[in-house]
N, C-alpha and C positions, 0 to 999 in steps of 0.2 A: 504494500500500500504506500502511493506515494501520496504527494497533493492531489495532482489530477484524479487518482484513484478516489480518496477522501469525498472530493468534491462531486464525482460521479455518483457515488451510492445517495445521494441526495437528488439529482437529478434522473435517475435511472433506477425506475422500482426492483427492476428483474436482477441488476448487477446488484442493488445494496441486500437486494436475499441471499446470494450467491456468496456475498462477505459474511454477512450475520450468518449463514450455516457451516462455513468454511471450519474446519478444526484446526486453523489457524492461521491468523493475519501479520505477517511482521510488518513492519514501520522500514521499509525502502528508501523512503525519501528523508531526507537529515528534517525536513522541519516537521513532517510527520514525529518522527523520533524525539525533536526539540518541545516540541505540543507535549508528549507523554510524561516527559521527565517535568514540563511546569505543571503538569497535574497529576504528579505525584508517583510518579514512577521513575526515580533519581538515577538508577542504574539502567535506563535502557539506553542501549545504542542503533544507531541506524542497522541494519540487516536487509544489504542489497541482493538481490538474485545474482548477479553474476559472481559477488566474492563466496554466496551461499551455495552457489553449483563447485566452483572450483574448490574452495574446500572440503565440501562432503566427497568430492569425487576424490582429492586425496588420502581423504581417511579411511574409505574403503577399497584403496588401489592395493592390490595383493590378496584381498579376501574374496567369499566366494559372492559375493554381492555383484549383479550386474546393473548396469543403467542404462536406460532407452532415452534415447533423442528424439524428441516429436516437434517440431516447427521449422522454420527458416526456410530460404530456399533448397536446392539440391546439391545448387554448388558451393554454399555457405555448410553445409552437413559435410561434405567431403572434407574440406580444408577442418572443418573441427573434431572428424575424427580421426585426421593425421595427428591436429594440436596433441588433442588429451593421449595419443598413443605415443607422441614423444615425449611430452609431460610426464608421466604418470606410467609409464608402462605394465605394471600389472593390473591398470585400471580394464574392466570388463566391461566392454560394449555389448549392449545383446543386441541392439540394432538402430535403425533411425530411417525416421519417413518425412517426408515434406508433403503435408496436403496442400489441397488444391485451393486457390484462392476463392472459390466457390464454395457455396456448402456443400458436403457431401453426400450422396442419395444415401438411402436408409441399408440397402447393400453394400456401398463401399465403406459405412462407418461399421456395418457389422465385419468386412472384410478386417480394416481396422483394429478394431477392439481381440480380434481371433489373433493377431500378427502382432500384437502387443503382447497377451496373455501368451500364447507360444511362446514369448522369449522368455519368459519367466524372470522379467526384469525384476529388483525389489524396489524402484524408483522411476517413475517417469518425467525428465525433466521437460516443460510445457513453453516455447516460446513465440506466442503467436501473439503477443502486444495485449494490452489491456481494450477494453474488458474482455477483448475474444475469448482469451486464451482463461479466466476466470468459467466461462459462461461454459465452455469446453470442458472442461473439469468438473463444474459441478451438473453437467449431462450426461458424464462419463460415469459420475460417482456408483459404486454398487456393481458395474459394468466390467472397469479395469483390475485386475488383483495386483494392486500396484500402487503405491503413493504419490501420486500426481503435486508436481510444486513447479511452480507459475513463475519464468525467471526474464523475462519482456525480451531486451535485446541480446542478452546474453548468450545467444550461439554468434550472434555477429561479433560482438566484441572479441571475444574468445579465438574468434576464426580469424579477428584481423579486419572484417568487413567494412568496419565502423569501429572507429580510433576512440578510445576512452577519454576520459577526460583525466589530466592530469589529480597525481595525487593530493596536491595542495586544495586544488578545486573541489575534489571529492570530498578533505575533511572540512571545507568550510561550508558545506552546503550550496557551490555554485554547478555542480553538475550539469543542473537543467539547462544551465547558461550555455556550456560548452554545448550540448545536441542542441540548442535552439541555434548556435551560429552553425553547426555542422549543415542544419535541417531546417533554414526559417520555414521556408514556404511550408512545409508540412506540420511543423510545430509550433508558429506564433501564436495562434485562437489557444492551443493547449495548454502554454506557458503565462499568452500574459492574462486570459481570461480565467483556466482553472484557480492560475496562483495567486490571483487580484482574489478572489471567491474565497479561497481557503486564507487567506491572509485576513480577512472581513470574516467571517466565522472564526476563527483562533479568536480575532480578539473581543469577539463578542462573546463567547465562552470563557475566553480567560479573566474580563470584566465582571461578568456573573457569578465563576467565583471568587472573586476578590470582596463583591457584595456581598457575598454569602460570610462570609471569615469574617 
């Protein structure tokens, strides 16, 4: 959950069900995580999907645990499963698919869901951007025998596709800055309109409870 995310589940009935059923939401975005710790949760830290893939995937490299890759495109899959194979080498792929940008008929998500289970993955890592990729997951839920976790750009990054943003940027909470210049035209309405919304809600919630104390 980042800003835009936050601010979604208020605008989008079916996505904020999707959150409140979720078995679990981390705080992606630093001012998500900065909101938590002002009300009252001191120890939490941001928990981004790309550092939460890449180190689950180390902790389990050499065990008998596999992980499925399910988003990005086909040629963005390839180069990330050289990555993690040079990375990580005893890390276990069971497999990776790139669906179609279309929905998929009710046969090819059952083909899907079969091609998933067969791998006997114990992790399905989900990168198909928000809310798709939420919305997908919790359609799947009961379906896949596999712990689906929702990591947005994180096969591109990872692949190299799309350049990260410097570390400095990352612990200050400028992230969004760096993809909004990598990606105005796709991400301006996202950046400056979600982040203007959830900046106006923080502080009306954090005003509230001040009046409350």
């Amino acid at each position: 959950m980042n800003a835009h995310s936050v601010v979604t589940t208020g605008q989008d009935a079916a996505f904020g069900k999707v959150i409140r059923e979720a078995d679990m939401a981390t705080p992606d975005g630093a001012p998500v995580a900065w909101m938590m710790r002002k009300l009252g949760h001191p120890a939490q830290e941001r928990i981004n999907g790309p550092d939460l893939m890449w180190k689950y995937c180390e902790a389990i490299a050499g065990s008998e645990e596999s992980i499925y890759l399910f988003g990005g495109m086909p040629e963005t899959l390839d180069v990330l499963q050289k990555v993690l194979a040079l990375k990580m080498p005893g890390l276990k792929i069971a497999g990776a698919y790139s669906p179609p940008f279309r929905a998929a008929t009710p046969e090819e998500d059952a083909e899907i869901v079969e091609r998933i289970n067969a791998s006997g993955a114990g992790t399905v890592w989900v990168s198909l951007g928000c809310p798709k990729q939420e919305k997908w997951m919790a359609a799947h839920r009961g379906r896949i025998n596999a712990v689906m976790i929702g990591v947005g750009a994180a096969f591109d990054y990872h692949a190299g596709t799309i350049t990260r943003a410097p570390l400095w940027m990352q612990r200050n909470g400028l992230e969004w800055l760096h993809r909004l210049c990598s990606e105005p035209r796709r991400l301006w309405k996202r950046y400056f309109v979600t982040n203007t919304l959830f900046i106006l809600g923080a502080a009306k919630q954090l005003l509230g409870v001040s009046g409350r104390t």
